[in-house]
N, C-alpha and C positions, 0 to 999 in steps of 0.2 A: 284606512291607512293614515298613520299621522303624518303630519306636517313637515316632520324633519324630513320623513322618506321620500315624500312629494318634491321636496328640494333636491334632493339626493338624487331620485329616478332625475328631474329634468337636468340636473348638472351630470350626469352622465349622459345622457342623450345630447345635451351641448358639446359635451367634450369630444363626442363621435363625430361631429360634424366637423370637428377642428383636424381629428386623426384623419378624414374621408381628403381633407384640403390638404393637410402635412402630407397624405401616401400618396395623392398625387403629384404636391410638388417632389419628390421627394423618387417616384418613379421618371417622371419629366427630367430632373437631375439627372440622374441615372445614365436616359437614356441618352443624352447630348452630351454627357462625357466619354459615352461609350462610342457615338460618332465621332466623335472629335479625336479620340483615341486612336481610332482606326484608322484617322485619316492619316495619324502621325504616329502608326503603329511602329516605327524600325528606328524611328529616333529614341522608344525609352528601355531606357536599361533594363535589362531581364531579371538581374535579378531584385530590381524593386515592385515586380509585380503589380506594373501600373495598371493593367487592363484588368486586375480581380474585383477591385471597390466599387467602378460603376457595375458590374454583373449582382453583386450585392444588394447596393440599393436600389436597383430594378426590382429584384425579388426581393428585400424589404417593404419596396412602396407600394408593389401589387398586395402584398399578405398584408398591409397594414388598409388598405381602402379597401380588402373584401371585409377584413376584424372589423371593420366598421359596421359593419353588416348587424355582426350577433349583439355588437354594445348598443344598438339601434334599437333590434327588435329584444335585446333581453332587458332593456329601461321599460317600453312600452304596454310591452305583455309580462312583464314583472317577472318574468322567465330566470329563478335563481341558475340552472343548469347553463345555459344562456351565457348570464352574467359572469359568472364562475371560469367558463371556456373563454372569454371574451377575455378576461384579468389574465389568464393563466400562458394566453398568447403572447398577448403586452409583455408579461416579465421574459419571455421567451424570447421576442424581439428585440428587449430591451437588454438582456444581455449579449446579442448578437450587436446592435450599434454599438454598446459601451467596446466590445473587439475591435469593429469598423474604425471608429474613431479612434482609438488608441492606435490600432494599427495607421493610420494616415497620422496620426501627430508624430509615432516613431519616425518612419521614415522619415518625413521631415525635420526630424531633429539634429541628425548631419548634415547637417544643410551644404558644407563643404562635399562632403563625398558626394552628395544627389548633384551640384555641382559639376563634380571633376568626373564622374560617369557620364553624365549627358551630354558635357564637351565631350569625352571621348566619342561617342557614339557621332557625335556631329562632325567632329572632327573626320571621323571613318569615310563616313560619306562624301564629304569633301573633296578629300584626297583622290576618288572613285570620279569626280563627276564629269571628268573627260576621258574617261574607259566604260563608265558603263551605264549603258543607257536605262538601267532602273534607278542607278542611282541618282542621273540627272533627272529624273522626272521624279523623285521624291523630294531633291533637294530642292527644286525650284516650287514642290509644291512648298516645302517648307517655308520659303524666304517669302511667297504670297499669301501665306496662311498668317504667321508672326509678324509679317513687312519688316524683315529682317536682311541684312546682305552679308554674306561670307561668314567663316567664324566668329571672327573677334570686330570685322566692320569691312564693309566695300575694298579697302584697300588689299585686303587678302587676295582678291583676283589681280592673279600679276598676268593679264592680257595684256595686247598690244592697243597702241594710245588710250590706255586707261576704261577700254571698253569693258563690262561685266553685263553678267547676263539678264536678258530682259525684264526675268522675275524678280530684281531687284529694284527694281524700278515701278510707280504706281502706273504710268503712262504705260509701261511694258512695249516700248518702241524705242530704239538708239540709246542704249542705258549704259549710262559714263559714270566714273568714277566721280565725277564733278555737275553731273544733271541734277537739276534744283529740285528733283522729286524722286532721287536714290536715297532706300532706304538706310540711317546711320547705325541704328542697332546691329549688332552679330546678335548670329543665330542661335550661338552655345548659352549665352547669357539669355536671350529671348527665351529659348524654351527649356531653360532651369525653372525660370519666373513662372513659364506656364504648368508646366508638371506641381511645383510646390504651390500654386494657387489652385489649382486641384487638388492636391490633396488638402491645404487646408480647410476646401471648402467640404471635402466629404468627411473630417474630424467635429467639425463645426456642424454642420446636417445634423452627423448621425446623433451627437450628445444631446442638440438644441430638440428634434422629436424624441429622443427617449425621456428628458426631461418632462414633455408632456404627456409621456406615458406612463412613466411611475404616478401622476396624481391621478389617471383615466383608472390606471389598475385600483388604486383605494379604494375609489369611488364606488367603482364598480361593484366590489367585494365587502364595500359597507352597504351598498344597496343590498345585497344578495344577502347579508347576513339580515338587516332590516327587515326583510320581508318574511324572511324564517322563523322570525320570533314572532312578526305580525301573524303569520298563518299558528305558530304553538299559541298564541295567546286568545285568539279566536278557536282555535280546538280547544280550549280548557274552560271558554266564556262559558 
């Protein structure tokens, strides 16, 4: 085998170890948006289809640490069929992130209406949270999840002597509109900010590993061809 090949097979087998580390962070991602998501399943707007992207990159980051696998063993044992399945993945994946991503940069590109949906949604609950006792237990999860209080800030709760409710408060005991440890953010702006930092980060993910999978695909498929000729060139010595 020449020398270029010898570069070739270990910079592929390098680059596997990077895909093995990318599909787990990348499942890891995945899966803690998809908790986080669930926690705060009824705050996001339906039809921005917040809960599809971590389900994606779960099963992105699993198919990308087994691909690791054949680009492993098809460097090593020189395996073209191997290599070839291994490339053929990568650009399959890679048109699936380039989706991923684009789909998360869209929706955040209205940034106004992702916005003015999520205050509604927040607002909804709000208005519920002395009628109904799913919605006080959502809402109060929300205001300890963001440390956030009422819509637009604490003053929205028009109790008597400025009491609001516990979970706006870090202490979560005797929580006033005026306690030095009532939180001042609303919740509609909190968890705009959190929705569109999720999605920024699964646009940002999905393009930053496909980037390193169109050069693993090259590689791989200049290896695979490499070795083809090596083997024609040896049949014909």
């Amino acid at each position: 085998m020449g020398c270029s090949t010898t570069v070739v097979k270990y910079l592929v087998f390098f680059f596997n170890l990077i895909f093995a580390i990318a599909g787990a962070a990348v499942l890891g991602v995945g899966v803690l948006l998809k908790l986080k998501n669930n926690d705060i399943q009824n705050f996001i707007p339906e039809k921005y289809h917040l809960g599809l992207p971590p389900v994606l990159l779960i099963i992105i980051g699993s198919i990308i640490f087994v691909t690791a696998f054949f680009g492993c063993c098809g460097a090593i044992k020189e395996n073209t069929c191997m290599l070839t399945t291994f490339a053929i993945i990568l650009l399959t994946l890679l048109i699936i992130q380039v989706a991923v991503g684009a789909y998360a940069f869209l929706q955040v590109g209205d940034a106004q209406d992702l916005r003015s949906s999520v205050r509604q949604v927040v607002e909804k609950e709000f208005l519920q949270y002395n009628t109904s006792k799913t919605s006080q237990q959502e809402f109060d999860f929300l205001q300890e999840f963001l440390q956030c209080c009422g819509v637009e800030d604490s003053s929205d709760w028009k109790w008597q002597d400025g009491k609001v409710p516990n979970s706006c408060c870090s202490s979560k005991t005797d929580c006033t509109t005026i306690s030095h440890d009532v939180y001042r953010r609303g919740c509609a702006e909190s968890a705009y900010k959190w929705f569109k930092n999720g999605l920024d980060l699964l646009g940002i993910l999905a393009i930053a590993v496909a980037s390193i999978e169109i050069i693993g695909a090259i590689f791989a498929l200049c290896l695979s061809s490499s070795i083809k000729n090596q083997i024609r060139r040896e049949a014909y010595a």
